[in-house]
Each structure stands twice: as C-alpha cells, then as structure tokens.
C-alpha positions, 0 to 999 in steps of 0.5 A, spaced: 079 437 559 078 435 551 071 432 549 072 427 544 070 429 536 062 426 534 066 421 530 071 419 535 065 419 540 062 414 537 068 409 535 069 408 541 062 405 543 063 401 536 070 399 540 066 397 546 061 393 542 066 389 539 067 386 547 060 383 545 064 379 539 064 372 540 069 371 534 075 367 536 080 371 531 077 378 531 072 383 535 068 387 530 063 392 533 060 397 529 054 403 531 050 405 525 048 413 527 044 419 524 043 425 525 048 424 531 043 419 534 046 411 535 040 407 530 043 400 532 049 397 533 052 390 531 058 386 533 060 379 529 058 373 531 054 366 530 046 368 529 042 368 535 040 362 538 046 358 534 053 355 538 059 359 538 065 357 535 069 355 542 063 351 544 064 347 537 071 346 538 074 353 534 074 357 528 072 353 522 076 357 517 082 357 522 082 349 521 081 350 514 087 355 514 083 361 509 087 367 510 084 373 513 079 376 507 078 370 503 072 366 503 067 370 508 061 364 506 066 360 509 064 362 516 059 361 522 059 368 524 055 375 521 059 381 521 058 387 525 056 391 520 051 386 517 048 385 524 047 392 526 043 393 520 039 387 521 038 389 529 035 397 525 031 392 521 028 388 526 026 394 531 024 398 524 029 404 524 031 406 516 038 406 515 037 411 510 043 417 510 046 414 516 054 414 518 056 406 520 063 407 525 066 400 525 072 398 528 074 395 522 075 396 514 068 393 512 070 387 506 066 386 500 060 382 502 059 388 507 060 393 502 055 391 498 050 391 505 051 397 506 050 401 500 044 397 498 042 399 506 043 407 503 048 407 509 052 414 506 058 414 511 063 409 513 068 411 518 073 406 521 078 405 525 083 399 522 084 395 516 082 389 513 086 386 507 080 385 502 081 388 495 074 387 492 072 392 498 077 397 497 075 397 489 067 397 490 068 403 495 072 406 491 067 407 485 062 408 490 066 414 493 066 416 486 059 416 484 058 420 491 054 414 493 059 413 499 064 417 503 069 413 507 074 416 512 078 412 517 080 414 524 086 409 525 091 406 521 
C-alpha cells in the first residue's frame, strides 16, 4: 500500500471540496495549507445567504455566451480560491507563507488575491484558459514571490 504524497493529499481534499460547489458550469475547490496543516478551505459559489444560480433560472454568463475566462465581474459566484481566504480571514487564520491546492489554474482576479494574501505556493490540478493570469504568474514566479506547480494536465 502507497500513501499519497502531501500535495497529492491535499488535492484530493480540494477535489472534495469542490463537491460543495454550486457553480453550474465548474466545481472548484481549493484548501489553503501551511505547515502541512489545512488553514481554510473554500469552493465557488454565490456568497453566503444569496440564491444560487439554478434557483434563478442558470448561469448568467451562460445566457450571455461569455467564454470560460473572460468577464469574471460578470458572474454571481466567488471563486474557490477567493472564498478560502475569506473563511482564514473571518476565523482570523494568516495566510502568510501558505501553499493553496486548487482544483483549477487560478485566473487573474485570483492571482492577485493570493499574491497580495502573501500565499507562496499554488499547486493545481487543471487548467484554466486565462492569459492575464499565466502573465502575472509568470512575473511572479520570476520575482520569487510565488511558485506554481500543477499536479494534472
């Protein structure tokens, strides 16, 4: 019997987590961890108290034919990654120096959350075709703020 590696531990609990998504055109979880301890965790969906968007007839963006990627603002939900932090924030957890495990590349609203977050590590498990976010990763990783790995693909 084999014991998964820590990152591939903890992908499979962001890939759990995305069970609890309410997004009708993609599941994303995400699990912040330091010091191999989960800090928070998050999936995307519409903020809490608010309808989701079967209850109001589907996915806007779906209606208006915006492509995966593209006019995030544009969107009822908050992303997985988005959400995990906010839940550290609200019980008061740092996410200084932390590794996120998502399910799915993050795009560049995220990007910028979790670089200004102080959030070191992304580990992710498939793509996400958003331009903006791969640029600012790359300048990023090229700073040495951030290291990105994916476990997929």
């Amino acid at each position: 019997m084999s014991r998964p590696s820590w990152d591939e531990y903890f992908m499979q609990i962001a890939g759990l987590v995305s069970t609890r998504s309410t997004c009708l055109r993609r599941r994303v979880g995400a699990v912040l961890v330091r010091d191999k301890t989960i800090l928070a965790t998050g999936y995307n969906g519409t903020p809490r108290g608010l309808k989701h968007c079967d209850e109001l007839g589907g996915c806007y963006r779906e209606q208006l034919g915006v492509p995966s990627g593209e006019r995030h603002e544009i969107c009822r939900g908050t992303h997985a990654e988005q959400n995990a932090i906010a839940q550290a924030a609200l019980v008061g957890v740092s996410t200084k120096d932390s590794t996120l495990y998502v399910t799915n590349h993050p795009c560049s609203i995220c990007t910028k959350i979790l670089l200004n977050a102080g959030v070191r590590r992304v580990v992710y498990a498939e793509g996400y075709p958003d331009e903006l976010a791969r640029y600012l990763i790359e300048e990023a990783r090229n700073l040495g703020l951030l290291e990105v790995n994916c476990l997929g693909e």
